[in-house]
C-alpha positions in Angstrom: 4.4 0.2 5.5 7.0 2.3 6.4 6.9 6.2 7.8 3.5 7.0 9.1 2.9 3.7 11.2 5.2 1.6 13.7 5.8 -2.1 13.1 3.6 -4.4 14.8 6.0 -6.7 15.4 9.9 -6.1 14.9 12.2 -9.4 14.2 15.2 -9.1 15.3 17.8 -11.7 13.7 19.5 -12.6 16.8 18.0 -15.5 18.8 16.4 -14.9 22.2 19.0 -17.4 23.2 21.6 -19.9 21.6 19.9 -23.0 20.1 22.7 -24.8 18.3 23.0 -28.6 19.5 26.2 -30.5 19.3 25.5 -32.9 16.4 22.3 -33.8 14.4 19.9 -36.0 16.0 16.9 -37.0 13.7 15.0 -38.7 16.5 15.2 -36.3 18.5 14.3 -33.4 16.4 10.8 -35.3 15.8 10.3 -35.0 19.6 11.2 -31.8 19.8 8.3 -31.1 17.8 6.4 -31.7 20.6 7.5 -28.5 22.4 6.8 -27.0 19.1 3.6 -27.7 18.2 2.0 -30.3 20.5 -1.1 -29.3 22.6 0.9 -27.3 25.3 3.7 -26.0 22.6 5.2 -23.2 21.7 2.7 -22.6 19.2 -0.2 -23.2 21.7 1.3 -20.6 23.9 2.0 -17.9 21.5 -1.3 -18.0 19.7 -3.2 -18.4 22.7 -1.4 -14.9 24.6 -1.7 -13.0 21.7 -5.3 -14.0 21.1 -6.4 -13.2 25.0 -4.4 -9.6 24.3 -5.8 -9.0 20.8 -9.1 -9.7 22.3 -9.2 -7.6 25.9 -11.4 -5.2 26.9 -8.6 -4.0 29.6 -6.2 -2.0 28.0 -3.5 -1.5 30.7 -1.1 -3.7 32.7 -2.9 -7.1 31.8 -2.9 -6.7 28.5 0.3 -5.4 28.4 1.0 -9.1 30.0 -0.5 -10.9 27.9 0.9 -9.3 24.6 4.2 -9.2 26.1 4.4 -12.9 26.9 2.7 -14.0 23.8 5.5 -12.1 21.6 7.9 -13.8 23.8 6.5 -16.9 22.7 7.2 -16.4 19.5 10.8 -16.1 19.8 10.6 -19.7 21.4 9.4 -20.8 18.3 12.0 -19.7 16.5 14.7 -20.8 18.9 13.0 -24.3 18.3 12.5 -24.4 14.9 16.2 -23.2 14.2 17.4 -26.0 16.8 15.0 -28.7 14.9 16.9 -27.7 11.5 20.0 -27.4 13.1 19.8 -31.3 14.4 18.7 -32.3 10.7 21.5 -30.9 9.2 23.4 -33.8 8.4 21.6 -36.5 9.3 21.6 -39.0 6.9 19.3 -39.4 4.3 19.1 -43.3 3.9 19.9 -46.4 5.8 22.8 -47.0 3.4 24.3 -43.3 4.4 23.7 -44.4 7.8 25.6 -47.5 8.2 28.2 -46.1 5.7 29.1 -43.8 9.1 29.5 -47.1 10.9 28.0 -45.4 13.9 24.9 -47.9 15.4 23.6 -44.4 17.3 23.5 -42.5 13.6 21.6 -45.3 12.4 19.5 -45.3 15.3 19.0 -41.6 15.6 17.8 -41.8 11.1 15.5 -45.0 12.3 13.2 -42.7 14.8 13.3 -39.6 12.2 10.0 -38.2 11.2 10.1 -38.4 7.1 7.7 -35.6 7.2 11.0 -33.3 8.0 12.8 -34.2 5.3 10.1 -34.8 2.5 7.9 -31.8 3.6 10.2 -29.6 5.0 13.8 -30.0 3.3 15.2 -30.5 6.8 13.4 -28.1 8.5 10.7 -27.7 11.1 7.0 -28.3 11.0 3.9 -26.9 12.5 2.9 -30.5 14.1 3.4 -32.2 17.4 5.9 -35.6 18.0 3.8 -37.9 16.0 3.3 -35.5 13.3 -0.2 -34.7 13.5 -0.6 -30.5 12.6 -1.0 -28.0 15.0 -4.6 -26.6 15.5 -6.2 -23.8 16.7 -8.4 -25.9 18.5 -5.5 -25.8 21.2 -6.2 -22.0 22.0 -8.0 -20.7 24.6 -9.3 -17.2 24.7 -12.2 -17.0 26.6 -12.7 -12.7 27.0 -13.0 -13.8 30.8 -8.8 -12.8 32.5 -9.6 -14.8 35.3 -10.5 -18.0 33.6 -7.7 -17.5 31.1 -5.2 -16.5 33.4 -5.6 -19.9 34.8 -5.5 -21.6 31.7 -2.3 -19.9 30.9 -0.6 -20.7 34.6 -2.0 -24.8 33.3 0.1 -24.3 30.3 2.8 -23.3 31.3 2.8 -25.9 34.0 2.3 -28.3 31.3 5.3 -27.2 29.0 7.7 -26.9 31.8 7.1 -30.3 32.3 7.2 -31.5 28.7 10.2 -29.7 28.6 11.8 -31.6 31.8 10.8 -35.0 30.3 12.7 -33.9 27.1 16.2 -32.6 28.6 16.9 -36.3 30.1 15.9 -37.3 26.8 18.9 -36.3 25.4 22.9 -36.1 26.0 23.8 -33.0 23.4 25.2 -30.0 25.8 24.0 -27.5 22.8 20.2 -28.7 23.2 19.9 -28.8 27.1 21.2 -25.3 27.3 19.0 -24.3 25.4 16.2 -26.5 27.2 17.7 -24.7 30.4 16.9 -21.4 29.1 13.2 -22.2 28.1 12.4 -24.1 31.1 13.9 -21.0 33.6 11.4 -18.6 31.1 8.3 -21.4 31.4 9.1 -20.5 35.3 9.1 -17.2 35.0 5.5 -17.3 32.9 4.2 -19.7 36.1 4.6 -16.8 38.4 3.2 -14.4 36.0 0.3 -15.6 35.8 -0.4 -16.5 39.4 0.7 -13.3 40.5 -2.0 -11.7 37.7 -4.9 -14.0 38.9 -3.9 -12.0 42.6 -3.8 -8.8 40.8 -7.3 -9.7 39.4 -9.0 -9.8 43.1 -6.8 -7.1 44.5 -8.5 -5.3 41.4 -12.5 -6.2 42.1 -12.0 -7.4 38.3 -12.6 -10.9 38.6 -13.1 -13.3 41.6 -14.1 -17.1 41.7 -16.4 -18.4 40.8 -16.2 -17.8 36.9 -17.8 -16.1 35.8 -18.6 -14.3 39.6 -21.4 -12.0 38.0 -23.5 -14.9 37.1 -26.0 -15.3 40.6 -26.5 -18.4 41.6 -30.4 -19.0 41.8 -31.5 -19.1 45.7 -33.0 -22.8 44.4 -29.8 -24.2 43.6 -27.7 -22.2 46.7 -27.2 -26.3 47.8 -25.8 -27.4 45.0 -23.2 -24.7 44.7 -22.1 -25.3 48.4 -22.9 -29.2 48.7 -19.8 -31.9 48.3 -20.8 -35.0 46.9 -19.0 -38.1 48.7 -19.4 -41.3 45.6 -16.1 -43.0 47.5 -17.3 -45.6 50.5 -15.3 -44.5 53.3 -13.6 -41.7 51.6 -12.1 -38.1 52.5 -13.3 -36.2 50.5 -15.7 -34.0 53.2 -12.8 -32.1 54.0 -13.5 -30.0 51.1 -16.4 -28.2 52.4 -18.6 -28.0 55.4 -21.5 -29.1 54.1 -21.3 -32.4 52.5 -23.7 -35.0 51.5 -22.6 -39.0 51.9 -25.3 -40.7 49.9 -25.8 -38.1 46.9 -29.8 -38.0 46.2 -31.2 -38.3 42.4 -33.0 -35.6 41.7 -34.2 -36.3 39.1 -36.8 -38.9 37.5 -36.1 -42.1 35.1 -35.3 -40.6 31.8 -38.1 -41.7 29.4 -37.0 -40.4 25.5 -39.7 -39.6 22.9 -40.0 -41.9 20.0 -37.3 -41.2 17.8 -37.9 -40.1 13.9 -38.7 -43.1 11.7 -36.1 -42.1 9.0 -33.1 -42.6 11.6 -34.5 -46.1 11.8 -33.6 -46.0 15.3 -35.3 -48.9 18.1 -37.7 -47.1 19.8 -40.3 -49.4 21.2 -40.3 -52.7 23.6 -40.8 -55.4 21.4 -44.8 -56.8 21.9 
């Protein structure tokens, strides 16, 4: 609506950056998909920035940051959708157009397509990770607690970065790993965003581990918030905190369950 109210969001046409590979790769397109809309995608991030901002009781610098990023985001998906119809374009549409090319990495590339691409999506781009299984919300988190999602957010980027490293020696077109390049310098960038926030969280009294640090810990259990278990014979793990236990006690008694209800026709007594 225009005139009284600003644009939520503004599209611009051009690209964030180039994504225009060198020649079509079917097989690779279908793992591209994974930086798309696999469980630490594109998608993933976007959804999962935009939610946290949407959803913060801070207005201000951090969530500023996380609507900011989260927008950004969404430009990635773009750049990888265009790039995942771009390396469609044609591809060959049969074995028989494939060999007709007499070129055994055509064939190859067609052999490790995802169908879905062409059958669903006319050569284009889907909302579903490498093995084709759809994206889900389920992959978002937005807690309303910053600090617990700022970490979350630094994991995810971590994660991506790395998908995104596996994929550029995955693949020998110039016009793709520039365009990797670009997204894995930004998935840097993002890193240090979001450790620098989870700083600028304590620096702020806002947050501080653990989460959530309102919640007291009961004077009763002060020994199991403070206490590290050792499970490994001769292990190291003791350096982790001062006070350390070496033969973990059980607390608690031998579970005994009430019978269960006969309807579920579920074993509940010894045999006589």
């Amino acid at each position: 609506m225009r005139g009284h109210y600003p644009a939520m969001f503004r599209h611009i046409k051009d690209l964030q950056f180039e994504a225009k590979p060198d020649g079509p790769d079917a097989a690779f397109a279908r793992r591209l998909q994974e930086a798309l809309g696999g469980k630490w995608g594109e998608l993933t991030l976007a959804h999962q920035y935009l939610f946290q901002g949407w959803s913060c009781r801070l207005p201000g610098k951090y969530q500023d940051l996380l609507l900011d990023v989260g927008t950004e985001e969404m430009a990635h998906v773009e750049m990888i959708c265009t790039m995942i119809a771009r390396l469609l374009q044609d591809a060959p549409l049969s074995m028989r157009a494939a060999a007709a090319e007499q070129n055994p990495i055509l064939a190859m590339a067609f052999g490790g397509g995802n169908p879905s691409h062409l059958v669903q999506a006319g050569g284009g781009a889907l909302p579903m990770d490498g093995n084709g299984v759809p994206w889900t919300g389920a992959c978002v988190t937005a807690s309303g607690n910053l600090l617990a999602d700022f970490h979350a957010n630094a994991t995810a980027e971590m994660h991506s970065r790395l998908q995104l490293a596996r994929l550029f020696h995955m693949t020998d077109d110039p016009g793709v790993k520039q365009m990797l390049r670009f997204l894995i310098a930004r998935d840097t960038m993002h890193q240090r965003l979001w450790l620098s926030a989870i700083e600028e969280l304590g620096r702020d009294g806002i947050e501080e581990i653990p989460v959530p640090d309102a919640f007291p810990d009961a004077v009763a259990e002060s020994r199991h918030a403070n206490t590290y278990l050792s499970f490994s014979a001769g292990g190291d793990g003791r350096i982790w905190s001062a006070s350390h236990d070496d033969e973990p006690p059980a607390d608690g008694g031998t579970p005994v369950l009430p019978d269960g209800d006969p309807q579920l026709y579920s074993s509940t007594r010894a045999p006589a």
